[in-house]
LUMNU-451915 format. One record per residue (C-alpha): residue in three letters; x negated, y, z. Coordinates in nm, 3 decimals, always signed. Example, Ala and Ser with C-alpha at 12.3 -4.5 7.8 and 13.67 -1.06 7.14 Angstrom:
ALA,-1.230,-0.450,+0.780
SER,-1.367,-0.106,+0.714
# end
This chain:
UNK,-0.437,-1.312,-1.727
UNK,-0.281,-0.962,-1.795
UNK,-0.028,-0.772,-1.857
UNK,-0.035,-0.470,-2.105
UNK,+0.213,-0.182,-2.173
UNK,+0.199,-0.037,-2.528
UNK,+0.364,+0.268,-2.636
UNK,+0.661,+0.153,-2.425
UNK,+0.948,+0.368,-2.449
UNK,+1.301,+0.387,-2.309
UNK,+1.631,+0.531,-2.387
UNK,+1.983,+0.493,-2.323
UNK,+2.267,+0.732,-2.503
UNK,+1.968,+0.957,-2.603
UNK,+1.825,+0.977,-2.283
UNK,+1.484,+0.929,-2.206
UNK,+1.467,+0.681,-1.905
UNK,+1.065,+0.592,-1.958
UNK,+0.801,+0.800,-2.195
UNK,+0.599,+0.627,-2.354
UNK,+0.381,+0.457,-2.143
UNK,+0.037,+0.271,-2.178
UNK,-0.036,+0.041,-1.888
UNK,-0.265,-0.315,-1.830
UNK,-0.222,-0.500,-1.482
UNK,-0.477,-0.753,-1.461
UNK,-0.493,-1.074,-1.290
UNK,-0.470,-1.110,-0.923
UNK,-0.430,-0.769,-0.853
UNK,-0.161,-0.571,-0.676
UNK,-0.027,-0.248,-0.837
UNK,+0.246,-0.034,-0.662
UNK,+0.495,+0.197,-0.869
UNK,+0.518,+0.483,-0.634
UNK,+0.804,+0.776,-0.735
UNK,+1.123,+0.907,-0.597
UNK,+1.482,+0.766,-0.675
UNK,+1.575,+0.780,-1.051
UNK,+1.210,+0.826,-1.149
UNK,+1.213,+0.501,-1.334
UNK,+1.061,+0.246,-1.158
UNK,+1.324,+0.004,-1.179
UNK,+1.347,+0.016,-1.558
UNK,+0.994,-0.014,-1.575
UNK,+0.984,-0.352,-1.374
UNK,+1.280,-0.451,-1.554
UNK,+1.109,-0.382,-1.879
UNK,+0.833,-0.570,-1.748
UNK,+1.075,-0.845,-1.649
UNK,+1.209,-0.893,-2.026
UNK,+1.578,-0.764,-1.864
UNK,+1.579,-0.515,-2.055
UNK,+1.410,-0.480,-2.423
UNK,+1.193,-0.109,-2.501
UNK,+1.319,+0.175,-2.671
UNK,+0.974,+0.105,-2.862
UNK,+0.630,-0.043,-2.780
UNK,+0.554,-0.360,-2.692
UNK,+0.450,-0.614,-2.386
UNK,+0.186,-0.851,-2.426
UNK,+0.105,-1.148,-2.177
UNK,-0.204,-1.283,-2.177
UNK,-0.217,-1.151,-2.536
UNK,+0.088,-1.286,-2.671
UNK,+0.376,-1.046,-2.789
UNK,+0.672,-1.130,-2.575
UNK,+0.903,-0.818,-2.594
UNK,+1.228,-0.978,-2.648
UNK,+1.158,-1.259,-2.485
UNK,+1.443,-1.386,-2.248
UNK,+1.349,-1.351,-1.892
UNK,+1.392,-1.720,-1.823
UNK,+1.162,-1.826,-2.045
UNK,+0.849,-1.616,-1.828
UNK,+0.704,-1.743,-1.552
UNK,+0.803,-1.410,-1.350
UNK,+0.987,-1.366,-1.009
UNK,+1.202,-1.069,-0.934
UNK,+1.295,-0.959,-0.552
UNK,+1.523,-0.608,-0.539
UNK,+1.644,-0.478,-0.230
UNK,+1.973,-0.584,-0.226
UNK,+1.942,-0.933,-0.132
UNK,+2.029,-1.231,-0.359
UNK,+2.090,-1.571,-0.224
UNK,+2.291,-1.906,-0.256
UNK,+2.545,-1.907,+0.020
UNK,+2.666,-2.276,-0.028
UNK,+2.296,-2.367,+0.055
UNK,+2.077,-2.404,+0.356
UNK,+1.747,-2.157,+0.408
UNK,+1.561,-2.442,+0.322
UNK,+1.706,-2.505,-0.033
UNK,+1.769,-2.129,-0.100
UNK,+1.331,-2.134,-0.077
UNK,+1.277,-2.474,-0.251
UNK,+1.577,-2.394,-0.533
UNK,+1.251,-2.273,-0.812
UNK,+1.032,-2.548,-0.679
UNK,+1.268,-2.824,-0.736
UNK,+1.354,-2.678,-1.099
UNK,+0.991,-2.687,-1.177
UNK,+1.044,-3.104,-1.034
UNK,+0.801,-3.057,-0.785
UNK,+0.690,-3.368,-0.523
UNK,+0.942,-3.315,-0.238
UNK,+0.645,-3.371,+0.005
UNK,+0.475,-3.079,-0.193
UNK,+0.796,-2.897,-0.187
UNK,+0.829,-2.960,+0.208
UNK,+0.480,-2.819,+0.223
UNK,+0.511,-2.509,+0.063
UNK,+0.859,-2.431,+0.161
UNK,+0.741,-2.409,+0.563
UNK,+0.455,-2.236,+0.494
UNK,+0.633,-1.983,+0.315
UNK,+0.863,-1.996,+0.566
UNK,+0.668,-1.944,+0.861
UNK,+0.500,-1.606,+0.683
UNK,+0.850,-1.477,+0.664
UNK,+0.939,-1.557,+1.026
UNK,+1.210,-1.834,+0.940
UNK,+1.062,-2.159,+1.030
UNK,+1.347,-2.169,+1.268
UNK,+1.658,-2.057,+1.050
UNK,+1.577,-2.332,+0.778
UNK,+1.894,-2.446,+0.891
UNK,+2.108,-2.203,+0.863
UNK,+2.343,-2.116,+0.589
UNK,+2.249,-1.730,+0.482
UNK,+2.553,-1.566,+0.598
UNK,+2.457,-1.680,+0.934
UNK,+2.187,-1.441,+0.922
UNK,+2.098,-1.105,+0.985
UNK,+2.094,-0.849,+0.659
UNK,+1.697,-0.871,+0.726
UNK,+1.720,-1.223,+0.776
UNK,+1.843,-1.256,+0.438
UNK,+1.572,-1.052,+0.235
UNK,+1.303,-1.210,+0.367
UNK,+1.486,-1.545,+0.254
UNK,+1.509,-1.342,-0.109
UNK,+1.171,-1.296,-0.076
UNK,+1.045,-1.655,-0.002
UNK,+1.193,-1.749,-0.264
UNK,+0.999,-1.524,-0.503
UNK,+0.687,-1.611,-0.326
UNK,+0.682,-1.995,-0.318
UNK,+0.683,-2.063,-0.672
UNK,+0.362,-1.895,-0.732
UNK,+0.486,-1.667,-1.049
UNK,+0.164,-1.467,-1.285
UNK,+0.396,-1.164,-1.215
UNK,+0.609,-1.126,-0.921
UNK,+0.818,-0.763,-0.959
UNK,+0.928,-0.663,-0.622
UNK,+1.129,-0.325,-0.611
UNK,+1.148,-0.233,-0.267
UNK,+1.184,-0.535,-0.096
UNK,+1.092,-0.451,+0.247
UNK,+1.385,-0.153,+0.337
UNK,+1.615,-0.332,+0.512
UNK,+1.350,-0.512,+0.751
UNK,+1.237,-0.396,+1.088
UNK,+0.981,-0.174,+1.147
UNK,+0.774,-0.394,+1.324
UNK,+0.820,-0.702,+1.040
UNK,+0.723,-0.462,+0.790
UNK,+0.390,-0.367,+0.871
UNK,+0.270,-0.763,+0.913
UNK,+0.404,-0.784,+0.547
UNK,+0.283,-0.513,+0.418
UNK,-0.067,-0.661,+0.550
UNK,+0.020,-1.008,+0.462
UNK,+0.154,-1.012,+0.123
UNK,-0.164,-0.850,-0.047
UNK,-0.370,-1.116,+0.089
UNK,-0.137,-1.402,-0.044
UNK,-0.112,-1.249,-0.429
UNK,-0.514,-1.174,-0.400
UNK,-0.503,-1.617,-0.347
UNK,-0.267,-1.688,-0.621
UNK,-0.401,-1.453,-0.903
UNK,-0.068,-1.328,-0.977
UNK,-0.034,-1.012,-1.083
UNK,+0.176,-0.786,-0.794
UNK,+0.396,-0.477,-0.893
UNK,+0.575,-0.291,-0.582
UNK,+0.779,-0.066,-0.659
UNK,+0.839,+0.236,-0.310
UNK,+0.933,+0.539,-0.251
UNK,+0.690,+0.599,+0.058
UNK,+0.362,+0.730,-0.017
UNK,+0.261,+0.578,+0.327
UNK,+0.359,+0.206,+0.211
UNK,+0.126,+0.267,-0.085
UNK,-0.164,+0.359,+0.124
UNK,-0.093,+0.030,+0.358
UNK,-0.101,-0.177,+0.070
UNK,-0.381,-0.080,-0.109
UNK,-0.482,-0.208,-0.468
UNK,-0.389,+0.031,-0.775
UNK,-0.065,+0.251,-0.777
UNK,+0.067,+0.455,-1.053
UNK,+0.281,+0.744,-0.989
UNK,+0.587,+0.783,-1.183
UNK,+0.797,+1.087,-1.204
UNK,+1.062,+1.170,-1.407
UNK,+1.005,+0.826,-1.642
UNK,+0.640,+0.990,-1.737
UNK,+0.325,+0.785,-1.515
UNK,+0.124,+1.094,-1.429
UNK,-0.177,+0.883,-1.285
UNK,-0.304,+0.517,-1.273
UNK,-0.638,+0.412,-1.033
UNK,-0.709,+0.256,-0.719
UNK,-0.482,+0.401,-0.461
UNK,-0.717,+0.559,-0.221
UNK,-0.910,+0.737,-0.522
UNK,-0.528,+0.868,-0.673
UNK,-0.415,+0.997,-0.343
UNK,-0.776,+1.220,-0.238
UNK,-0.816,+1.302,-0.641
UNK,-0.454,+1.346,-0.783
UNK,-0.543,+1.458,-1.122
UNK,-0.259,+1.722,-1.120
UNK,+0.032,+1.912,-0.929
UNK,+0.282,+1.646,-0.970
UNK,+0.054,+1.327,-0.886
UNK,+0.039,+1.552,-0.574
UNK,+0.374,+1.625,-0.488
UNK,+0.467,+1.238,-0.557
UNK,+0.191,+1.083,-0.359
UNK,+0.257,+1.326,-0.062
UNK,+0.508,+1.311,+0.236
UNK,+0.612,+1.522,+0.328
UNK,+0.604,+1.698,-0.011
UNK,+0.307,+1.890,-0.089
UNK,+0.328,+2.291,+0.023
UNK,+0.215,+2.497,-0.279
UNK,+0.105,+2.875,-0.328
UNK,+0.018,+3.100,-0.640
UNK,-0.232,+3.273,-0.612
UNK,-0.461,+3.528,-0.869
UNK,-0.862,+3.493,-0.898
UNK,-1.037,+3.848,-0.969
UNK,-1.375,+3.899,-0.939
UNK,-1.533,+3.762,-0.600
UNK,-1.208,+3.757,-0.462
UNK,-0.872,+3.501,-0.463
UNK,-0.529,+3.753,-0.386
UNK,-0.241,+3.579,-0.252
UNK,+0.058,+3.684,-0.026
UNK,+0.134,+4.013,+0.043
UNK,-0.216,+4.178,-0.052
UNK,-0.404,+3.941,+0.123
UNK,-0.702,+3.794,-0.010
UNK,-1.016,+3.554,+0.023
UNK,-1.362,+3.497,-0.098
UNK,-1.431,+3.272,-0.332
UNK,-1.678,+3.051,-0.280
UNK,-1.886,+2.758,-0.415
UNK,-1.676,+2.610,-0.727
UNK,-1.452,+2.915,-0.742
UNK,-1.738,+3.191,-0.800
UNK,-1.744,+3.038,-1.150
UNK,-1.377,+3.044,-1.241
UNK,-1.221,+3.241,-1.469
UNK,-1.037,+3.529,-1.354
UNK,-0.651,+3.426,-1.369
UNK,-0.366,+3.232,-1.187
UNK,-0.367,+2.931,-1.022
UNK,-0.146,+2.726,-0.760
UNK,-0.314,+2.597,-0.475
UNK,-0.154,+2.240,-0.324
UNK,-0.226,+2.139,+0.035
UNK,-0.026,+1.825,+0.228
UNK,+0.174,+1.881,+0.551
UNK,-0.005,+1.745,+0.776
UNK,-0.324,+1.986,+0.748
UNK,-0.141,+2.316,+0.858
UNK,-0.241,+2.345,+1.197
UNK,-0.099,+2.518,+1.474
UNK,-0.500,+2.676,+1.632
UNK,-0.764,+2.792,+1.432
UNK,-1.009,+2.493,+1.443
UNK,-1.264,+2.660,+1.232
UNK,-1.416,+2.970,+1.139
UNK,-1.322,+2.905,+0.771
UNK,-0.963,+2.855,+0.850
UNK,-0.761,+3.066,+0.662
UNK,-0.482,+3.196,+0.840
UNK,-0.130,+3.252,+0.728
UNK,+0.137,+3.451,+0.893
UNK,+0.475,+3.296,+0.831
UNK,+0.834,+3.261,+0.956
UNK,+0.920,+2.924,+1.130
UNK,+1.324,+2.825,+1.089
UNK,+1.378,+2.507,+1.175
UNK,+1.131,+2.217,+1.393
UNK,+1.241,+1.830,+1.400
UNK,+1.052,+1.656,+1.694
UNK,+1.000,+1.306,+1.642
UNK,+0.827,+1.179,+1.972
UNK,+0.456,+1.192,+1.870
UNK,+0.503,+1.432,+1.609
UNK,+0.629,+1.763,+1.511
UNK,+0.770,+1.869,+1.143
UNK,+0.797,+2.293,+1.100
UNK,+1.004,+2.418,+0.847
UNK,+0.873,+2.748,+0.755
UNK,+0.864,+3.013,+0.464
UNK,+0.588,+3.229,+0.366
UNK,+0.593,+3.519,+0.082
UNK,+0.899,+3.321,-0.088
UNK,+0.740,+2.996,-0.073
UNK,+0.903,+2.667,+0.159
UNK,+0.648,+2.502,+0.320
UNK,+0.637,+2.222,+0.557
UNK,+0.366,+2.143,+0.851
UNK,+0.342,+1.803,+1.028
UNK,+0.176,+1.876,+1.382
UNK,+0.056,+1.627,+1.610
UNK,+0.253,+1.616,+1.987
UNK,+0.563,+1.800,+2.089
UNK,+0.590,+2.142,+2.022
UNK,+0.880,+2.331,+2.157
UNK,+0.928,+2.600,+1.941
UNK,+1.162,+2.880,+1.891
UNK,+1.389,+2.910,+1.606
UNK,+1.376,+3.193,+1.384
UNK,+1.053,+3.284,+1.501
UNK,+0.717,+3.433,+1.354
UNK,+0.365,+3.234,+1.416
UNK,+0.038,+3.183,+1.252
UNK,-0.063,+2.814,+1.109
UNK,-0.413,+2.720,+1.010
UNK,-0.555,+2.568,+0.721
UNK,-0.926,+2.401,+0.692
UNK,-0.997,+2.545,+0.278
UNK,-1.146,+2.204,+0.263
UNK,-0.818,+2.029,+0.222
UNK,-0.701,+2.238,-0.066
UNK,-0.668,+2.130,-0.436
UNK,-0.664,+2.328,-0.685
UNK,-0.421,+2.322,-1.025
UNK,-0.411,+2.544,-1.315
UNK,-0.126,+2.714,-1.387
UNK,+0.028,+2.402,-1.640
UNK,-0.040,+2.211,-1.329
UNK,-0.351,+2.016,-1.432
UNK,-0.684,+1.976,-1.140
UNK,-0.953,+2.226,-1.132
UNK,-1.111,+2.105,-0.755
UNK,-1.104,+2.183,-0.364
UNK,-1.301,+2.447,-0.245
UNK,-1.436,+2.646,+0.015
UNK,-1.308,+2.962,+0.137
UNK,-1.394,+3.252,+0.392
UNK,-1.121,+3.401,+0.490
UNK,-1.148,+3.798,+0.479
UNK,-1.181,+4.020,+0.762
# end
């Protein structure tokens, strides 16, 4: 069982919504669509769906050419955000509506709609009629739904935002392991890089309509294969600086400079952007490599365990996530750290050279 993209394309008035895009999602495997708002994940899954018919391209399914087809006549289930239920029925019909369509055995109906149930935490709201539930209440009846008829492709575009924190994360844990047992084929579609991580699987990142990377999501998020992948698949967003390679030495900042080391001795001489995430700026030197950058702190948001700086350096915004509470002045100038092994490297079109090591100058 798969699912193949080819030379899909979208466009509305004459505006490009999705470039074309090659993609295969095999069976029993879970693929997220990670990207910001408007970058076109929704259109893809829709696409996907047969809701909406390509620009150009095709969709195969299981080999079979079914662009055009009408979405009722795939054996696909759909779960947005927004919530979608019956009113006039009970929790318990809302789950077993697809079930009973397909004229399922009540008792094997009754089975899997209280198993379903009981994943989603609403063994004891079958009851209830959904507008006697809570706005969370009713997703994760949406969601049942999708999940008890045991689809080949079950498109869910974030359907976990308007559930509590704590219900999340046993999802997010859960639902992986109940696709890996059906062999469907699982497409998530989030804004959170973090989600992605949790869930595992493949992810491709989307940004502006284009998919700038498609792998396992552990190897896309330590080897982004250029600046963007980067930026999407960080969060905060990545913290960039240009920077010049001459001879022995890398010049950034306001004639500062470092060694270059190991992969860098053999680079060309020329310009490059270096990309490092948040959450390695630190606030001590931690190592002797550390390169250290002098820089003017404006704003700090304390969230309990963790601190977020907002800070400028040589015309560039950057953004460091610190562990603990640091109370900070405003307007203030400090030095922050960085370990040169948790830099990446881009050319100056914004494609990967590698990390590196660095020795900061004396």
């Amino acid at each position: 069982m798969s699912l193949e993209l080819e030379n899909i394309s979208m466009s509305v008035d004459g505006q490009v919504h999705i470039h074309n895009t090659n993609l295969t999602l095999k069976k029993g495997t879970m693929n997220v669509l990670l990207g910001r708002t408007s970058s076109g994940k929704t259109t893809l899954m829709r696409i996907m769906a047969g809701l909406d018919v390509p620009t150009s391209g095709r969709i195969l399914w299981e080999g079979k050419d079914v662009t055009g087809m009408k979405v009722q006549d795939r054996k696909i289930a759909m779960v947005y955000q927004q919530f979608i239920n019956y009113p006039s029925m009970s929790v318990y019909d809302n789950i077993a509506v697809p079930l009973r369509i397909m004229k399922m055995d009540e008792n094997e109906i009754d089975a899997k709609v209280r198993k379903t149930a009981a994943l989603m935490r609403l063994t004891n709201m079958l009851d209830r009629k959904p507008l006697e539930l809570s706005g969370g209440q009713q997703q994760r009846c949406a969601l049942a739904r999708s999940l008890v008829k045991g689809s080949g492709l079950v498109l869910l575009d974030e359907p976990l935002a308007n559930l509590d924190y704590k219900l999340r994360e046993e999802l997010r844990a859960e639902i992986p392991k109940l696709f890996e047992e059906s062999g469907a084929i699982f497409v998530y579609a989030t804004t959170e890089p973090e989600e992605a991580l949790l869930l595992g699987g493949n992810v491709a990142t989307i940004w502006e309509g284009k998919i700038t990377q498609f792998d396992e999501t552990a190897k896309v998020y330590h080897h982004p294969n250029n600046a963007i992948t980067s930026r999407v698949f960080s969060n905060p967003a990545m913290n960039f600086l240009n920077v010049e390679k001459i001879g022995n030495f890398i010049h950034y900042g306001k004639n500062e400079k470092i060694t270059a080391r190991d992969a860098f001795e053999n680079l060309d001489d020329g310009y490059y952007q270096l990309g490092f995430r948040p959450n390695h700026l630190e606030l001590k030197r931690h190592s002797d490599q550390a390169i250290e950058f002098s820089v003017h702190l404006s704003v700090t948001e304390i969230t309990g365990s963790e601190t977020f700086l907002h800070m400028s350096y040589d015309n560039n915004t950057w953004i460091g996530l610190v562990h603990g509470v640091h109370d900070l002045e405003y307007d203030m100038d400090l030095s922050v750290y960085l370990d040169p092994r948790h830099i990446f490297v881009f050319e100056e079109d914004g494609d990967i050279v590698e990390a590196a090591s660095y020795t900061k100058e004396r």
